[in-house]
C-alpha positions as CSV (number, residue, x, y, z in Angstrom):
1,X,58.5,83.0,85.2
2,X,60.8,80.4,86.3
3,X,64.2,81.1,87.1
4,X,66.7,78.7,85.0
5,X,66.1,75.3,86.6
6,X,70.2,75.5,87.5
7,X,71.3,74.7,91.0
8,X,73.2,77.3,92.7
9,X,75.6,74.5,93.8
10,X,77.9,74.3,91.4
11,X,79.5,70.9,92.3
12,X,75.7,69.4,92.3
13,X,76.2,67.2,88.9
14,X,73.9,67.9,86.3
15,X,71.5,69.4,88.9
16,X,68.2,70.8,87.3
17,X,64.4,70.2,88.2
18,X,62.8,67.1,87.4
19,X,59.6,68.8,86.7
20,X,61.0,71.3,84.3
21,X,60.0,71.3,80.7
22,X,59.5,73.2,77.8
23,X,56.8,75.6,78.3
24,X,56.9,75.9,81.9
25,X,58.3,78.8,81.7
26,X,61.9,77.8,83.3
27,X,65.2,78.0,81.3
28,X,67.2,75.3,79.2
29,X,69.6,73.6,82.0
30,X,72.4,73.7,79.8
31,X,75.3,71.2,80.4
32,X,78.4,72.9,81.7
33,X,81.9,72.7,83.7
34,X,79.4,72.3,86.5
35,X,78.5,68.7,85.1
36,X,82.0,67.9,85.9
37,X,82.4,68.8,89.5
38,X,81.1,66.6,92.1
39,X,80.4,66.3,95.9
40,X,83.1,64.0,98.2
41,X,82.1,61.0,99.0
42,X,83.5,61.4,101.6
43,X,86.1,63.6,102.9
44,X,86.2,67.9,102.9
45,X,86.4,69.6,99.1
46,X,87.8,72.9,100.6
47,X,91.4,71.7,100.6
48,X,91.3,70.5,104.0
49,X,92.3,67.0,104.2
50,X,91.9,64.6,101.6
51,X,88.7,63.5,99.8
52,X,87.2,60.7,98.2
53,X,84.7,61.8,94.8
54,X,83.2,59.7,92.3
55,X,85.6,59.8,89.4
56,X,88.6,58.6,92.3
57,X,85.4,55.8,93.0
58,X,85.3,55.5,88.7
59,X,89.0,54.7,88.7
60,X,89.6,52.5,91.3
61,X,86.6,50.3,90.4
62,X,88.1,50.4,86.3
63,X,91.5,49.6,87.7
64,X,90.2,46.5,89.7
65,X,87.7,45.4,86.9
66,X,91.1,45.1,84.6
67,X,93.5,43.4,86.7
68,X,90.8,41.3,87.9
69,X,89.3,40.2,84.2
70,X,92.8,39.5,83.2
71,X,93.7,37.8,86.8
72,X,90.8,35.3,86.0
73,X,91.5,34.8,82.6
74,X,95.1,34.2,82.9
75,X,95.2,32.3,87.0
76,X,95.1,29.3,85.3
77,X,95.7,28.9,81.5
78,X,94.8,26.4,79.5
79,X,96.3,24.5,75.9
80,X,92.6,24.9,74.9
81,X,91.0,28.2,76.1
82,X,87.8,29.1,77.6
83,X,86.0,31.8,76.9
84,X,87.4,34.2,79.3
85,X,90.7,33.4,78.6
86,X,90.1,33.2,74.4
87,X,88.7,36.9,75.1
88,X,91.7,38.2,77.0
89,X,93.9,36.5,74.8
90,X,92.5,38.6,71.9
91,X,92.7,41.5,73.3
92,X,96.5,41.1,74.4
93,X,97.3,39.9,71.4
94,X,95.7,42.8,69.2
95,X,97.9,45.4,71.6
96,X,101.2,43.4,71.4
97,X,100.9,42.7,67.5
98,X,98.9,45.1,66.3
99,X,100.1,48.0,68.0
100,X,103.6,47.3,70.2
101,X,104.9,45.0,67.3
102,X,104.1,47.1,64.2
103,X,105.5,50.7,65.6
104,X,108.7,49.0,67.8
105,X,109.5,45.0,66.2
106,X,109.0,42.3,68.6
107,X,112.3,42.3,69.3
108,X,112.8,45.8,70.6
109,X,108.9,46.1,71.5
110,X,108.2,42.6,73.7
111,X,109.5,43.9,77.0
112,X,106.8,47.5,76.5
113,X,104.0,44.4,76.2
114,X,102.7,44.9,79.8
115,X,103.1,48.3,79.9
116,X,101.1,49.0,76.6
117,X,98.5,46.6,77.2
118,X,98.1,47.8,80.9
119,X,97.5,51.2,79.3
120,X,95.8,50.5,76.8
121,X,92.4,48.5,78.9
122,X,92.7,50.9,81.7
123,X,92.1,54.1,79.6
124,X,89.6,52.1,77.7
125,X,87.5,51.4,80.8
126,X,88.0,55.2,82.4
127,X,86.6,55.8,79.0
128,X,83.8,52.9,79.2
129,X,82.1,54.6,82.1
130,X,80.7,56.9,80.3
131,X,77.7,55.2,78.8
132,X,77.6,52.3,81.6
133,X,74.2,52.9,83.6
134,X,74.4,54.9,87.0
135,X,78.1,55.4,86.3
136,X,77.6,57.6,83.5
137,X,80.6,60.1,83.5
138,X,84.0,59.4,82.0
139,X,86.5,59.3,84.0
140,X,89.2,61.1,81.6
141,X,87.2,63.5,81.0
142,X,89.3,65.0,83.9
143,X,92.6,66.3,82.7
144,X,94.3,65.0,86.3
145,X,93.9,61.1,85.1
146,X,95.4,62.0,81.1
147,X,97.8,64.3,82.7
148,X,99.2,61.3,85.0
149,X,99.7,59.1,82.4
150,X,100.8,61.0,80.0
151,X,103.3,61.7,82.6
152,X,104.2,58.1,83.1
153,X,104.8,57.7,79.3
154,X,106.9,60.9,79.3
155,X,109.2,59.7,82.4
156,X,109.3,56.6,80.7
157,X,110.5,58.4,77.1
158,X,113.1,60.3,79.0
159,X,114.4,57.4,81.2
160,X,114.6,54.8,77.9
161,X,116.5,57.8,76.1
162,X,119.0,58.6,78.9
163,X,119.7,55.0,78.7
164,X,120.4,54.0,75.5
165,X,122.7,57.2,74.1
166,X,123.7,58.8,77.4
167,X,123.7,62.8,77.9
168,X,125.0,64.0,74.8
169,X,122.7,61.3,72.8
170,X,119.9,62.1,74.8
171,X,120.6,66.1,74.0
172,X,121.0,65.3,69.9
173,X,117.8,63.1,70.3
174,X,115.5,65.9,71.9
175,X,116.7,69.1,69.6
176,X,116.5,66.7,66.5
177,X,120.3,67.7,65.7
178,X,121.1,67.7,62.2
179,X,124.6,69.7,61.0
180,X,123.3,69.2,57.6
181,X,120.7,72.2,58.3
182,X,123.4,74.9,58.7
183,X,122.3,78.4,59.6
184,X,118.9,77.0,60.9
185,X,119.9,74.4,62.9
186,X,119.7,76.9,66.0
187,X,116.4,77.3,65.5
188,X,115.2,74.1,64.5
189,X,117.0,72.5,67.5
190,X,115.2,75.4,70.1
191,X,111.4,74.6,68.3
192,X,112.6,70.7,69.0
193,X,113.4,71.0,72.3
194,X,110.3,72.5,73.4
195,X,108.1,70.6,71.3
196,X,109.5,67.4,72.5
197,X,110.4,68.2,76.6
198,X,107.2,70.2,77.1
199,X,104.5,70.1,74.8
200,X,104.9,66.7,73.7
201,X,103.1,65.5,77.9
202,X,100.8,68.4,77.0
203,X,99.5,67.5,73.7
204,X,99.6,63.2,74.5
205,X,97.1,64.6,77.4
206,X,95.1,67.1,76.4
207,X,94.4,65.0,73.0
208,X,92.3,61.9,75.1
209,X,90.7,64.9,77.5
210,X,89.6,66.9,74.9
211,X,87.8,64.0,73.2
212,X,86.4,62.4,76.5
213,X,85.1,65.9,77.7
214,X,83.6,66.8,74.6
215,X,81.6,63.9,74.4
216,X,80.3,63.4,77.6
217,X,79.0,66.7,76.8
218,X,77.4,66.4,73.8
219,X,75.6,62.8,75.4
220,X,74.7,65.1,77.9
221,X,73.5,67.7,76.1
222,X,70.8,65.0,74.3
223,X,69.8,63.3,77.4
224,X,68.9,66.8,78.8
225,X,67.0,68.0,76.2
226,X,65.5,64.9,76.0
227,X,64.0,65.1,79.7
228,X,63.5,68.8,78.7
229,X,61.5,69.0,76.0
230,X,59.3,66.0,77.1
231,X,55.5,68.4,77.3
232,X,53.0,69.0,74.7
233,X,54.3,69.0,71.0
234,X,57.6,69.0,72.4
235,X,57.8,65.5,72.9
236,X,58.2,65.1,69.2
237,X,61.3,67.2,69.6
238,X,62.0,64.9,72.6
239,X,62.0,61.6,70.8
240,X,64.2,63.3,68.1
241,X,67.0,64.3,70.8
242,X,66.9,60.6,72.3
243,X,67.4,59.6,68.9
244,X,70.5,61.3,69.1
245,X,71.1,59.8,72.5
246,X,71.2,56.3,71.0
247,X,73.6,57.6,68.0
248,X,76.1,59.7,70.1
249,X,76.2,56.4,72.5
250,X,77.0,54.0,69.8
251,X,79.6,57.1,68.6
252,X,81.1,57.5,71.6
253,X,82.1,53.4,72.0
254,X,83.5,53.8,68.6
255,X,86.0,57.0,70.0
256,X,86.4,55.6,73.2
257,X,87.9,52.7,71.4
258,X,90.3,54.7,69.2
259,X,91.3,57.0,71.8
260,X,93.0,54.4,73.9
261,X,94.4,52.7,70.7
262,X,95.8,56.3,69.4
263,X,96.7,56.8,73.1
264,X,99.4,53.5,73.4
265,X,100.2,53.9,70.0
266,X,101.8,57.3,70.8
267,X,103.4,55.8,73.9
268,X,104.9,53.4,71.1
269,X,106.4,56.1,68.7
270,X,107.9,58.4,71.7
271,X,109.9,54.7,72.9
272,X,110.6,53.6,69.2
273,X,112.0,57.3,69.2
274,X,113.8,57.1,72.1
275,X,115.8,53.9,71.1
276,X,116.5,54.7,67.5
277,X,120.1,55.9,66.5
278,X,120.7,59.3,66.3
279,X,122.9,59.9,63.3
C-alpha cells in the first residue's frame, strides 16, 4: 500500500505523484494550506533576509500588465479611438460612472477616479491569475495583498474624515452619534466605534480573501481529481470532474469580476461616508 501521494515539503505546491491514480493503492492528494505556500525564487524563507516567491512574481507582473495596457492605450489619444484605447476607455468609464459616480456624484466622486479605477484593474488581474495557464494561483488568495489594500482604503477613510469635520467630527462620524437614542447611545456609539475603526479593514479584507481562496481551492480540488481518478472505470469519474473544471473556471471569471467591483464599491461608500455631514 502506497502512502498518501503528499509531499513532506509542505511549501512544495500542489506536490503529489504524477503516476498516482485511483486504484493504485495511494491516497487522494487532497488540496490544502500546503497548495498555498511556495518555494523563494530566490532569496531564504526562514526569515533570514528577504525573498522573492511567486505570488510577489504574480503581483509585480499584474501591476505592470495594468499600468502598461492603460499607458498604451492612453500615450497617445485619439478624437477617433482604436481599439486599445475604445477598450480602456470602457473600462474607465464603467468604474468612474458606474461605480465612483453612482455611490459619491461626479462632483464629490471625480478626484477618487484614479484611485478607484487603479483598484479596481489591479485586484481584477491578482484575481485573473488564477485560471491563466502556468500562472495558475490567485494572487489574493493571500490575505497579505487584501490586507494592504484594504489598508490603503482605510488610511484613506480616516485621512478624508479628519479633513472634512476635524476631531470632534471625525469622533461623531465613527461612533455614529445620535442624542436622539438616549439611554443607548453609549452603547450604540462603543459597537460603532469598533465596527468602523477595526473591523471595518478586517471585514473589506477578509471578504475578497475568503472568496479568492475558496475558489482556487475548489478549481483545485477538480483538476486533482481529475489527474486522479484518470485509470480503469475511473476515467468516467475523471471526465465528470473536468467537467467541473471547465464550469468552476467559467464561475470563477464571473466572481473574480464582482469581487473587484464589490471591492471599489466599498472603498466608494467608506469615502461617501466619510464626507457626508454629520447631523
Amino acid at each position: 500500500m502506497k502512502e498518501p501521494a503528499v509531499s513532506a515539503d509542505p511549501t512544495q505546491v500542489l506536490a503529489f505523484e504524477t503516476d498516482c491514480h485511483l486504484f493504485d493503492g495511494c491516497g487522494f492528494p487532497a488540496p490544502g494550506l500546503h497548495s498555498f505556500l511556495f518555494e523563494p525564487l530566490w532569496g531564504d524563507a526562514d526569515g533570514n533576509g528577504l525573498y522573492f516567491n511567486k505570488p510577489m512574481l504574480l503581483a509585480l507582473l499584474g501591476s505592470i500588465i495594468v499600468v502598461g495596457f492603460f499607458w498604451a492605450a492612453f500615450a497617445k489619444p485619439k478624437l477617433v479611438p482604436g481599439k486599445l484605447q475604445m477598450v480602456a476607455e470602457a473600462g474607465y468609464d464603467f468604474v468612474r460612472t458606474g461605480i465612483v459616480y453612482q455611490t459619491l456624484g461626479k462632483r464629490e466622486g471625480e478626484k477618487y477616479v484614479p484611485l478607484a479605477v487603479s483598484l479596481f484593474f489591479f485586484v481584477w488581474m491578482m484575481n485573473l491569475w488564477s485560471i491563466i495557464p502556468v500562472a495558475a494561483f490567485p494572487v489574493t488568495s493571500i490575505i497579505a495583498y487584501p490586507l494592504v489594500l484594504a489598508l490603503i482604503v482605510y488610511i484613506t477613510w480616516v485621512s478624508l474624515t479628519f479633513k472634512r469635520h476635524g476631531f470632534v467630527g471625525f469622533f461623531k462620524n465613527v461612533t455614529g452619534y445620535d442624542k436622539s437614542l438616549g439611554a443607548v447611545l453609549p452603547l450604540s456609539m462603543t459597537i460603532e466605534f469598533f465596527s468602523n475603526l477595526l473591523v471595518r479593514p478586517f471585514t473589506h479584507a477578509v471578504r475578497l480573501f475568503a472568496n479568492m481562496f475558496a475558489g482556487h481551492t475548489l478549481l483545485l480540488l477538480f483538476t486533482i481529481a481529475s489527474w486522479y481518478m484518470l485509470n480503469g472505470i475511473g476515467i468516467a469519474f475523471s471526465a465528470v470532474s473536468f467537467g467541473m473544471v471547465l464550469v468552476m473556471t467559467l464561475f470563477e471569471l464571473f466572481i473574480q469580476a464582482v469581487q473587484a467591483y464589490v471591492f471599489v464599491l466599498l472603498t466608494c461608500t467608506y469615502i461617501q461616508g466619510a464626507l457626508a455631514e454629520h447631523h
